[in-house]
KEKOLTOR-541216 format. One line per 3 residues: their letters; for each residue z, y, x of C-alpha. Coordinates in steps of 0.1 Angstrom, whole numbers. Each point is the difference from the previous one (the first is absolute). Layout:
BEGIN
A = Z,Y,X  ... .
END
This chain:
BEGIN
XXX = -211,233,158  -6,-39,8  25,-23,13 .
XXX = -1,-34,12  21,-27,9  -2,-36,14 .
XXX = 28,-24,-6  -1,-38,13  29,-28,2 .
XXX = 1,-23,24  24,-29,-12  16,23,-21 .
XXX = -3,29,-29  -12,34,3  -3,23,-25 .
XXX = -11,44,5  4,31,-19  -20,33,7 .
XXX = 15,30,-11  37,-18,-10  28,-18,16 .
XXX = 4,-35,6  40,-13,-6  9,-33,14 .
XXX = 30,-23,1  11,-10,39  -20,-31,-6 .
XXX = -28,21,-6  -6,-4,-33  -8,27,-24 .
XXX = 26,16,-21  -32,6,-28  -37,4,4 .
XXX = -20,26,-11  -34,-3,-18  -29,18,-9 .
XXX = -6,3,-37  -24,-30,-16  -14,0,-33 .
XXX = 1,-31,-23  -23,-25,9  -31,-14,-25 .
XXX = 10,-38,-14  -24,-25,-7  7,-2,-41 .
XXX = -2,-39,0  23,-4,26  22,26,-20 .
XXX = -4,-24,-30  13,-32,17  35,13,-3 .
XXX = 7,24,-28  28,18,24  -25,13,25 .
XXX = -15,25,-26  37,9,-2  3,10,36 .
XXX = 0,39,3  -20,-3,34  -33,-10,-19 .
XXX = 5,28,-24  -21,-20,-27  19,22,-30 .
XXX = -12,38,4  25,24,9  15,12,-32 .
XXX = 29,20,-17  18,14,29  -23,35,1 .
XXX = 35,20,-2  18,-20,28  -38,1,18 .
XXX = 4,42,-7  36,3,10  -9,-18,36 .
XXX = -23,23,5  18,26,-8  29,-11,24 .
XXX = -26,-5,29  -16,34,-2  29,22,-2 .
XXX = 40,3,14  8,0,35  -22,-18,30 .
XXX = 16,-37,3  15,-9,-35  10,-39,-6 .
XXX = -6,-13,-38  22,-36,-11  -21,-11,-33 .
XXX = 24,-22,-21  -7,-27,-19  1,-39,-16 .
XXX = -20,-25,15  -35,4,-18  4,34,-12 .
XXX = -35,9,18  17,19,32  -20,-16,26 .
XXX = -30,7,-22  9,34,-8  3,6,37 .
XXX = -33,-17,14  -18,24,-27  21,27,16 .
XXX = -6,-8,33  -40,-6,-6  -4,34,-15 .
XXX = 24,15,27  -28,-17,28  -28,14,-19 .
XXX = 13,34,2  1,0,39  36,-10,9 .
XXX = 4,-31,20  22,-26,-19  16,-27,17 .
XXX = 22,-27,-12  35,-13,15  11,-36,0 .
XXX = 35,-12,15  -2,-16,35  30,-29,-1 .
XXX = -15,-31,-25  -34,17,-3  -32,-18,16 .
XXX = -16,22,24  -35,9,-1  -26,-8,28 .
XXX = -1,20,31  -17,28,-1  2,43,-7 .
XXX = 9,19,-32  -13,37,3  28,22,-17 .
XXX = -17,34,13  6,25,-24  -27,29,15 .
XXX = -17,12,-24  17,-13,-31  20,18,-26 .
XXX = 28,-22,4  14,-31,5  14,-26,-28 .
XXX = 22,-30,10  4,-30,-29  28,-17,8 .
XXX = 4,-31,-26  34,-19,-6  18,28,15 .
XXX = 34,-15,-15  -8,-25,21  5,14,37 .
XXX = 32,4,14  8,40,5  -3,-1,35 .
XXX = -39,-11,-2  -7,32,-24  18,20,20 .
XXX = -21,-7,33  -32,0,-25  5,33,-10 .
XXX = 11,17,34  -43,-15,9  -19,24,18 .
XXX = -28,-5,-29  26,21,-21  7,25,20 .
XXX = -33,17,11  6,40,4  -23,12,-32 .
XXX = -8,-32,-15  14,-8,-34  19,-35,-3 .
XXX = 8,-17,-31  19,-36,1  -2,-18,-38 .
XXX = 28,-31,3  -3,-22,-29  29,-20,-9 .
XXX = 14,-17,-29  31,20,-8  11,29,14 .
XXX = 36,-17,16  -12,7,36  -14,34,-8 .
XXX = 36,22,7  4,-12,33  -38,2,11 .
XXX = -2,32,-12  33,11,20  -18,-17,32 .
XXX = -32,30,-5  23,29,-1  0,9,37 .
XXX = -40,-3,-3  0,31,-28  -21,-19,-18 .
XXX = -1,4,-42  11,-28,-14  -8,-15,-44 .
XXX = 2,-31,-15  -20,-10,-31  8,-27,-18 .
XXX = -32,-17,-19  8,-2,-40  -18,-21,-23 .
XXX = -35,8,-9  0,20,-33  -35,-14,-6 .
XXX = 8,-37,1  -26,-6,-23  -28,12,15 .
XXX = 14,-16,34  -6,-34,-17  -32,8,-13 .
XXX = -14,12,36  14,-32,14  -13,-23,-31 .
XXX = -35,13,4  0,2,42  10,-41,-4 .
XXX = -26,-9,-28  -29,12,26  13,-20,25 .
XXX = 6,-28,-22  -38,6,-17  17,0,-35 .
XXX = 3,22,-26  34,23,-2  20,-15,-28 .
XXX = 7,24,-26  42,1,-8  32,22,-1 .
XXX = 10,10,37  41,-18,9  31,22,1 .
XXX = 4,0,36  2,33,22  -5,-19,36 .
XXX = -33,5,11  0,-39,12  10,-11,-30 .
XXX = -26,19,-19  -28,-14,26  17,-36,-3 .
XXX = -4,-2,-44  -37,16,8  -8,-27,24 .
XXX = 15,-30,-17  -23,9,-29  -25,-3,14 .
XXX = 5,-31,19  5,-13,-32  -26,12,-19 .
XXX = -22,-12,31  15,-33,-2  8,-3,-36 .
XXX = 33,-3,3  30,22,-25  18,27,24 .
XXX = 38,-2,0  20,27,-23  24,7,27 .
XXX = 2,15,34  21,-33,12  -31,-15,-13 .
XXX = -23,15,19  14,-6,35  -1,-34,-11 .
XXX = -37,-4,-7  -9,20,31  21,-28,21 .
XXX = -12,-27,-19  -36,12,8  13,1,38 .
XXX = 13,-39,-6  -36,-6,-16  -19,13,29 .
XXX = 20,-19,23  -4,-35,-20  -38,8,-2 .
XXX = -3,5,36  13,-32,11  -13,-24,-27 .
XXX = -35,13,13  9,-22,29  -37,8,17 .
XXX = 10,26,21  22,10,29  31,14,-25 .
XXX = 25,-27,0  34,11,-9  15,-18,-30 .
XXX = 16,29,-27  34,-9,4  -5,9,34 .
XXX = -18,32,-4  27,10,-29  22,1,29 .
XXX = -22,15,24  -9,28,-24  41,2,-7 .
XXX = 7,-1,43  -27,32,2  16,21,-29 .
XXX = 33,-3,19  -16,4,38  -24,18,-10 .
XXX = -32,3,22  11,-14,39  -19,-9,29 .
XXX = -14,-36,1  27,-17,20  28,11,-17 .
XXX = -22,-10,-30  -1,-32,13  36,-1,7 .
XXX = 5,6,-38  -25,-24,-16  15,-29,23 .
XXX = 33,5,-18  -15,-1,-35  -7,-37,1 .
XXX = -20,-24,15  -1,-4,37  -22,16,30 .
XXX = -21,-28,-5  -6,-2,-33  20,-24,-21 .
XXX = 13,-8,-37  30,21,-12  24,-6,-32 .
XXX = -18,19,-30  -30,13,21  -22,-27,10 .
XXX = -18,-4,29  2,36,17  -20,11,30 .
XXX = 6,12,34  19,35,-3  -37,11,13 .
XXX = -17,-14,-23  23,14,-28  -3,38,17 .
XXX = -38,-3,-5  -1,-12,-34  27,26,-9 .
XXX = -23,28,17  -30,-13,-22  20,11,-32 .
XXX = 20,29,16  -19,9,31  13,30,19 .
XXX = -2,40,-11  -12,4,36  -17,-28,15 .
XXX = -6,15,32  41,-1,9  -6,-39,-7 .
XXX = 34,-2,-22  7,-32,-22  20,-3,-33 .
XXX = -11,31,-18  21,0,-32  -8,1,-31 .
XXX = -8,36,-18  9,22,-17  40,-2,10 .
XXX = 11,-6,-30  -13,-28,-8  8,-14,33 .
XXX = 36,11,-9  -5,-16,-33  -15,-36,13 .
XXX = 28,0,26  25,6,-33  -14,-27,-23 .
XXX = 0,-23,27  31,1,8  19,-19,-27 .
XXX = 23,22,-24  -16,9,-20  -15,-10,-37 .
XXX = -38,11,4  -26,-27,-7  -8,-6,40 .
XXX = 14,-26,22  24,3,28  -9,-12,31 .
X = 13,-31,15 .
END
C-alpha cells in the first residue's frame, strides 16, 4: 500500500504526518514533531580535524560502536517480547553513550523491518521545512519511537505523544525508548501510561565494565582520522564513555601536534576549549576571507548558542545584537571591532554550522553537552581552573 501527500505554506508553516496524528497549540504550533528514522551522516575527516570536538559529536559516529553488546541484547530483548505498546525510560549522566546506544538500537530495529521514527518537542524547537513524513506501518513488524531528552518535556507533551495514533495500530507492536538523564521524571510519566495498558521498564546505563577496551576503540578510530599512529599507553580510570573518548582523543591531538596530553580530566576539557579558542584566532588572523568575527566575540557567540541552543535566524539576530557591538558593526570594550549580528551568525555557522541545514537554524552549540556544560562552567568565574572568565 502507497500513500502520498502534498503539503504547501503560503505565508506560513505546514508540516503532515501519514499514518499519525498531528497535535497543535491554538496558535497552531506543534506540541512535538515526529520524524522518520536517519542514520548518521558521512563527515569530511579534514573538516572533522579543524576542531577536535566534532569527532566527539555522537552524530558522526567516528568511534565504532563498542561495549554496550548486553544493554544492545537487553533492548532487543525488551522490543520483541511483553505486551503490544510497552514505553522504556533509559537513564543516565550526560555522556554515558545513551543516544549512541539508542541510534545503534534504532538502526538495527529499521533494518529488521519496523519503521522507527524519532520525537522532538514542539515549544523552543526549530521546525523543519514543509513537507510529509510517512509513519505507515503496513507491512512492518512494528513501530519504534526515540524520544531524546525525555526529562525535558513537560508531562502533558508525553502524554499527548503517547495517546498518537502511530502507537496504537490494532496488531502492530509499539515500542517508545525515552532517554533521559535521571530517572526523576520517570514515576509520574509512567503513572500517565497506565490507562494505555501499556508495560512499562526503566534501565539505567552503568559504567562500561570494559573501559579499557572503550579507550582503545576510540584511540585507534582518532589516530586514522588524524593519519597517526595510535600511541601506545595505560588506558585512564574513568567509567564515562565521554571521558574515555575525550583522554583517547586528546592523545592523539597531541601526538599529532607534538604537544604533552594533560593528566587530568579538568585537563582535558581545557585543551579541547583551548583548541576551540585556537581555531577561532586562526580564522580571523587569516584576514583573506569572508570570516570576520574577532574571538572575543565568537567566545561569546559560542557561550549565547550553548545557553539558546539552536534558534531561528532572527531570534539569532536578536541574541548576537545584545552580545556587543552594534547592528552596524562597531568597537566594543574587550572585543574589538565586532560585526554586524549577521555577519557574526555566518561566521559562527562556518565553525558550528547546523545538524540540519535544510531547517536553516543558526547558533548550533557546541557538542558533546558536556563540554558545552563545562565551557559555560569555566567561563563563568568561580572557579580555580586554569581558563579565563569572561568579561
Amino acid at each position: 500500500m502507497s500513500a502520498e501527500q502534498h503539503v504547501t505554506a503560503h505565508s506560513g508553516y505546514a508540516y503532515g504526518v501519514i499514518g499519525a496524528d498531528i497535535h497543535v497549540f491554538g496558535d497552531g504550533s506543534p506540541v512535538y514533531l515526529l520524524q522518520n528514522w536517519r542514520r548518521a551522516p558521512t563527515a569530511d575527516p579534514e573538516w572533522l580535524r579543524e576542531l577536535p570536538s566534532r569527532m566527539l559529536n555522537s552524530r558522526f559516529e567516528v568511534v565504532p560502536f563498542t561495549g554496550r553488546d548486553a544493554e544492545l541484547a537487553e533492548l532487543r530483548a525488551w522490543r520483541d517480547q511483553g505486551p503490544r505498546l510497552a514505553v522504556r525510560w533509559m537513564h543516565a549522566p550526560g555522556g554515558q553513550g545513551k543516544t549512541r546506544l539508542a541510534a545503534r538500537f534504532a538502526d538495527a530495529t529499521q533494518d529488521e523491518g519496523w519503521r522507527v521514527a524519532a520525537a522532538t518537542n514542539g515549544p523552543g524547537s526549530v521546525q523543519p521545512p514543509p513537507g510529509s513524513q510517512d509513519l505507515t506501518t503496513e507491512g512492518r513488524d512494528g513501530v519504534l519511537l526515540v524520544v531524546d531528552y525525555a526529562d525535558r518535556w513537560p508531562l502533558t507533551h508525553l502524554t499527548w505523544l503517547f495517546g498518537n495514533a502511530l502507537l496504537h495500530r490494532p496488531g502492530v507492536r509499539a515500542r517508545v525508548l525515552l532517554l533521559a538523564r535521571t530517572a526523576d521524571a520517570w514515576p509520574a510519566v509512567r503513572a500517565s501510561l497506565a490507562n494505555l495498558q501499556a508495560g512499562t521498564s526503566s534501565m539505567p546505563l552503568e559504567d562500561l565494565p570494559d573501559g579499557a577496551g572503550m579507550y582503545r576503540a576510540a584511540r585507534d578510530a582518532f589516530a586514522v582520522r588524524y593519519g597517526v599512529p595510535a600511541a601506545p599507553g595505560p588506558p585512564p580510570p574513568y567509567g564515562l564513555t565521554l571521558a574515555l573518548h575525550m583522554a583517547a582523543l586528546v592523545s592523539v591531538d597531541a601526538q599529532a601536534h607534538g604537544r604533552r596530553p594533560p593528566a587530568d580530566l579538568a585537563g582535558l576539557t581545557v585543551y579541547l576549549l583551548d583548541r576551540e579558542h585556537l581555531h577561532w584566532g586562526t580564522l580571523f588572523a587569516r584576514g583573506d576571507g569572508p570570516y570576520a568575527t574577532p574571538p572575543g566575540a565568537m567566545n561569546r557567540a559560542v557561550f549565547a548558542a550553548a545557553l539558546t541552543g539552536a534558534v531561528d535566524r532572527s531570534r539569532g539576530s536578536a541574541v548576537v545584537a545584545g552580545l556587543g557591538g552594534d547592528r552596524d558593526g562597531g568597537p566594543s570594550p574587550g572585543l574589538g571591532t565586532v560585526p554586524s549580528p549577521g555577519r557574526v551568525l555566518d561566521d559562527h555557522a562556518f565553525c558550528y554550522p547546523a545538524a540540519e541545514p535544510q531547517r536553516g537554524t543558526v547558533l548550533e552549540p557546541l557538542y558533546p553537552d558536556r563540554l558545552a556544560e563545562d565551557f559555560l562552567a569555566l567561563t563563568l568565574p568561580g572557579h580555580d581552573a586554569d581558563y579565563p572568565a569572561m568579561e
